[in-house]
N, C-alpha and C positions, 0 to 999 in steps of 0.2 A: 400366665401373664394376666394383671388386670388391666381392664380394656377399658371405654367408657368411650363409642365411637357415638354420638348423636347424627341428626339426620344432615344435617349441612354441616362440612369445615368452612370455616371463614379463614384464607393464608394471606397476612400482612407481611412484605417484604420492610424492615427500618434498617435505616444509616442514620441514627445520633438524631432521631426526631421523638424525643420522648413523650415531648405533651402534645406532638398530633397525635401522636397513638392512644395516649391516656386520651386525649379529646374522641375519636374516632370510635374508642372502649364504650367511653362513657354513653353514645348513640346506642350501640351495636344490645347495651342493656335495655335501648327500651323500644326494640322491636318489638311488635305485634306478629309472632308466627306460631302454628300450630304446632312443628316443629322443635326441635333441638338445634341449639349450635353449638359448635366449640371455635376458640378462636385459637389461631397457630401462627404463631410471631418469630420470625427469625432475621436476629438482630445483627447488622451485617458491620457493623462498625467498632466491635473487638472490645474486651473485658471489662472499660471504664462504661463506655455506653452500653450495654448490657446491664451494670450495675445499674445506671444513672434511671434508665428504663424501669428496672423493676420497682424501682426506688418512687420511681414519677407514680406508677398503678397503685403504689399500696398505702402510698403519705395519706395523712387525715382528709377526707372528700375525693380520693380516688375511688374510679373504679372497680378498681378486684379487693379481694381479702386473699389472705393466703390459704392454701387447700394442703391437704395430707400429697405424700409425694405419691404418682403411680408409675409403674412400668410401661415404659414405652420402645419399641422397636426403630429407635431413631439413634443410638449412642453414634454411631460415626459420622453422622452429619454435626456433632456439635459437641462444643469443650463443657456447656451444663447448661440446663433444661430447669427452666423454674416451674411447679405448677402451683398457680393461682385459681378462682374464680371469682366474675363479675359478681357485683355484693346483692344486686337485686333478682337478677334472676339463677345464679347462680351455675353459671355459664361456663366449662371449662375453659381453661387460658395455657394456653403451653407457652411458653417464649423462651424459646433455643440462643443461643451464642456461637452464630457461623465459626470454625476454626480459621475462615480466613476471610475477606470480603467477595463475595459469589455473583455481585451481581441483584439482576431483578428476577432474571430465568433463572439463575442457581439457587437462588433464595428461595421461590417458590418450590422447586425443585427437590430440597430437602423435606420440605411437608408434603407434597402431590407426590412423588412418587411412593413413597413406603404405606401411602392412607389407599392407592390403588391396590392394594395387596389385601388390606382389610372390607368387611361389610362392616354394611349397617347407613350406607349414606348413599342418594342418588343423584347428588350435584356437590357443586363444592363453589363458592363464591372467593374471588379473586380480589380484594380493595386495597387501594393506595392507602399509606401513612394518613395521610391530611385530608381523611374524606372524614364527612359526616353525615350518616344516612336517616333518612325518615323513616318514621316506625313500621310500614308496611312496605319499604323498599326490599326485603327477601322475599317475602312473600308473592310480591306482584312477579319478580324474574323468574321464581318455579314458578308461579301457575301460568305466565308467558311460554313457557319453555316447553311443558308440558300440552298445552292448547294448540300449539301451534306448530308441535314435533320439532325445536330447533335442538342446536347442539350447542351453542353459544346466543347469549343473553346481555344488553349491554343495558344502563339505566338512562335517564331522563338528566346527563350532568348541567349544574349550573354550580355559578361561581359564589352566589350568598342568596340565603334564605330567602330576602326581602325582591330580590329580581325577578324580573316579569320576562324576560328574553334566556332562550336556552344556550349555552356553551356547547353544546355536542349529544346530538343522539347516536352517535357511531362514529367510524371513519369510514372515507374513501381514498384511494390510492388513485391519481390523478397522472395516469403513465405518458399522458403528451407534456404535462406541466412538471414533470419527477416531484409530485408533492403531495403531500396531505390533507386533505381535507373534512372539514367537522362535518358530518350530517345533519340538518338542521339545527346549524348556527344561527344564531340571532332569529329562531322562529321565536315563537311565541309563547312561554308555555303555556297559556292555558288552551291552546289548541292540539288536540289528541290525533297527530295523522293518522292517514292510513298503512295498518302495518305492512300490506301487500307493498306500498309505492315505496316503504322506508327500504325492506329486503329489497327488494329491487335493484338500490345501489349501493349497500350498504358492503363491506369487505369485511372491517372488525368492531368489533366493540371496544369502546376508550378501558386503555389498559384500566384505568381510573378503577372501575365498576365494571367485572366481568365475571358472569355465572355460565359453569360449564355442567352440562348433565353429566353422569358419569362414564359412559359411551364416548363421548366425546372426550372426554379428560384422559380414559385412559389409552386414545388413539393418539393421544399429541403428548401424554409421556414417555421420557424426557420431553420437557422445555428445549429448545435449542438455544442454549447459553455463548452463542456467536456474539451475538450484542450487545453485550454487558448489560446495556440497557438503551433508552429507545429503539421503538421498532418494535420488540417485543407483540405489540398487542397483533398490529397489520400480519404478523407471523402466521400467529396462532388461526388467524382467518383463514388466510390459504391456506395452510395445512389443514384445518379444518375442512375449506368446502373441497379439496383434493381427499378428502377422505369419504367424504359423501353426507357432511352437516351444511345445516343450513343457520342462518346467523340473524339474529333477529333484535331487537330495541324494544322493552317494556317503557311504555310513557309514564307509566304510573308508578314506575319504579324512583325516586328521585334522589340524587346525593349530589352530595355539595362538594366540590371539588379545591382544596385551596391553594393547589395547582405550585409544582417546583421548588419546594420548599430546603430539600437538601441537593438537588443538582445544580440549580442556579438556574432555571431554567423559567420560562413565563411566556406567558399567552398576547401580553401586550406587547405590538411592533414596533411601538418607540422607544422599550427597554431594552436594555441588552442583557444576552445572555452571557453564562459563563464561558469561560474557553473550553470547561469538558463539554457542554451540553453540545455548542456547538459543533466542537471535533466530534461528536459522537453521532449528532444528526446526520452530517455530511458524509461521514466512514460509513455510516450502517444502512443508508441511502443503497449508496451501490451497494453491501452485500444481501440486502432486501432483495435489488434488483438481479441481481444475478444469481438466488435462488429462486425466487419466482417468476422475474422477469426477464432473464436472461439475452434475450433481443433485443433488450430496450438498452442494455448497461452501456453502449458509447452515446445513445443520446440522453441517457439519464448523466452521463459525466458531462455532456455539453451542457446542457442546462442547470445542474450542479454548478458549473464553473459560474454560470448568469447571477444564480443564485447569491454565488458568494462576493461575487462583483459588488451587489443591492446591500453586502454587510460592510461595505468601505465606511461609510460616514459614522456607523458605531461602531468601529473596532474589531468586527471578528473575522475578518478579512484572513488573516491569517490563520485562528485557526480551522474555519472551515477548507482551508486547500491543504493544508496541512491534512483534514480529514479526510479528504476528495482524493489524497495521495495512497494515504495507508488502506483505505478502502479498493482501490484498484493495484497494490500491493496483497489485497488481501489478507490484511491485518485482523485479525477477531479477537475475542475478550478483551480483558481488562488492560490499558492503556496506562502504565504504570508510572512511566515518563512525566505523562502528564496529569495523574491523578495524584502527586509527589504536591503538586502547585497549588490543586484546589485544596478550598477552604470555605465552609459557610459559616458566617458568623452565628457565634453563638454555641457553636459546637464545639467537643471536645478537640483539643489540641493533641494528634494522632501521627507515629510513620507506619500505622496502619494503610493495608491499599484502599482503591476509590470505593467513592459512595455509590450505592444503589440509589434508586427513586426514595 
């Protein structure tokens, strides 16, 4: 078999987000690492977006050019595998065509698991569609990771170039409040905490920007594909520090986050979200909780209900309890009922199932 593993895989989960990707490529060419990368794309949004994707990478001022085909050990995750590479550094690009829509865990899933079978690599970095990262944002997560003995790595996220205030150096799981919180939100960035004080509370890394060493990655393969999506990241934490990693934030690391772009989903409090994100918040709330927090699960339902009370005035009143119900049903994956409804403009017109991130 010809092989061409470099030293980082970069695995990008899309749903019909073709020019975040191209945009996100376009970055990924002009990192500063000593290093190799390969990028590993698997396109969860079925045969037109697939197309429309490779389509976006290769048109004139795209990213990739097209590569010679290689053999890869992936046929059953996917109906066809394109191989490309980035045009300046010449970057392997694989982008797979899910057989069905997987999710954010099952997407990953097809690349992370069969790349743990192979060497040649000792981390593997995790980024959302709609990031855009700064030239030396891999390189600061290995030499963080490596420094500091973690097993998970999150970046410096902010929301545009030109902002002086952070979006998130991690998460925290807030089990009196059943809620999430950014880790040094609206700090500062040009202020570099202390890494000690950030581990301290830190649970996970924003799914956004997540680098696992390889030890780590292949404790927590499989992904648990319960969630379809959100929650995800806070997962990966627990099962992480229950395995015996530790979870850590490069300041120096920085990517730009352009935050929900195919779930409906947004950072701002006086937007509303869509009805999956929401139904999916509320469901995957409780089964968070009742895999890791199991004690908590009838007052994470009571303050759940609070929760969704505060969505009366924008409308997702409904489907948060709606969520809040299948979730205490014990509902998991893909919600097909109601991923039949959404719809993000712009996107291909599909009775393919729901969107991943």
């Amino acid at each position: 078999m010809n092989r061409e593993w470099p030293s980082t895989p970069v695995i990008i989960v899309s749903y019909r987000t073709a020019d975040d990707v191209a945009g996100c490529l376009e970055t990924l060419d002009a990192l500063h690492t000593e290093t190799d990368i390969s990028v590993h794309i698997c396109e969860n949004g079925g045969a037109a977006a697939w197309d429309n994707l490779c389509a976006a990478l290769l048109r004139p001022g795209g990213p990739c050019q097209p590569a010679d085909d290689l053999s890869f050990p992936f046929g059953t995750c996917f109906n066809r595998i394109a191989c490309l590479r980035l045009r300046r550094s010449g970057s392997l690009v694989l982008v797979g065509e899910a057989r069905e829509n997987l999710g954010y865990a099952g997407g990953i899933n097809t690349w992370l698991s069969p790349l743990t079978k192979l060497s040649g690599w000792s981390g593997c970095w995790i980024l959302n569609p709609d990031t855009l990262v700064a030239p030396d944002a891999l390189t600061a997560l290995a030499v963080h990771a490596s420094n500091r003995d973690l097993g998970i790595v999150g970046s410096r996220i902010m929301a545009a170039p030109t902002d002086t205030h952070v979006v998130s150096r991690g998460l925290r799981w807030r089990r009196v409040f059943a809620s999430t919180s950014a880790v040094g939100g609206n700090s500062l960035a040009a202020d570099e905490p202390n890494p000690e004080a950030i581990e301290a509370v830190l649970d996970a890394a924003s799914g956004a920007s997540c680098y696992l060493t390889r030890p780590c990655a292949e404790a927590l393969v499989p992904l648990d594909e319960q969630y379809f999506l959100l929650f995800e990241d806070l997962d990966w934490g627990a099962r992480a520090r229950r395995a015996g990693y530790r979870i850590g934030h490069a300041h120096s690391s920085v990517v730009i986050d352009l935050g929900g772009t195919s779930i409906g989903s947004s950072r701002s409090t006086g937007s509303v979200a869509s009805p999956l994100s929401t139904y999916l918040e509320f469901r995957n709330r409780l089964l968070f909780v009742r895999a890791h927090h199991h004690r908590w699960l009838m007052w994470t339902t009571l303050m759940g209900c609070l929760h969704a009370i505060r969505l009366l005035p924008r409308g997702g009143f409904g489907p948060a309890v709606r969520g809040l119900l299948a979730g205490l049903q014990g509902e998991t994956g893909r919600p097909d009922w109601l991923v039949a409804r959404h719809h993000v403009p712009g996107s291909f017109p599909s009775t393919q199932a729901p969107p991943s991130p």
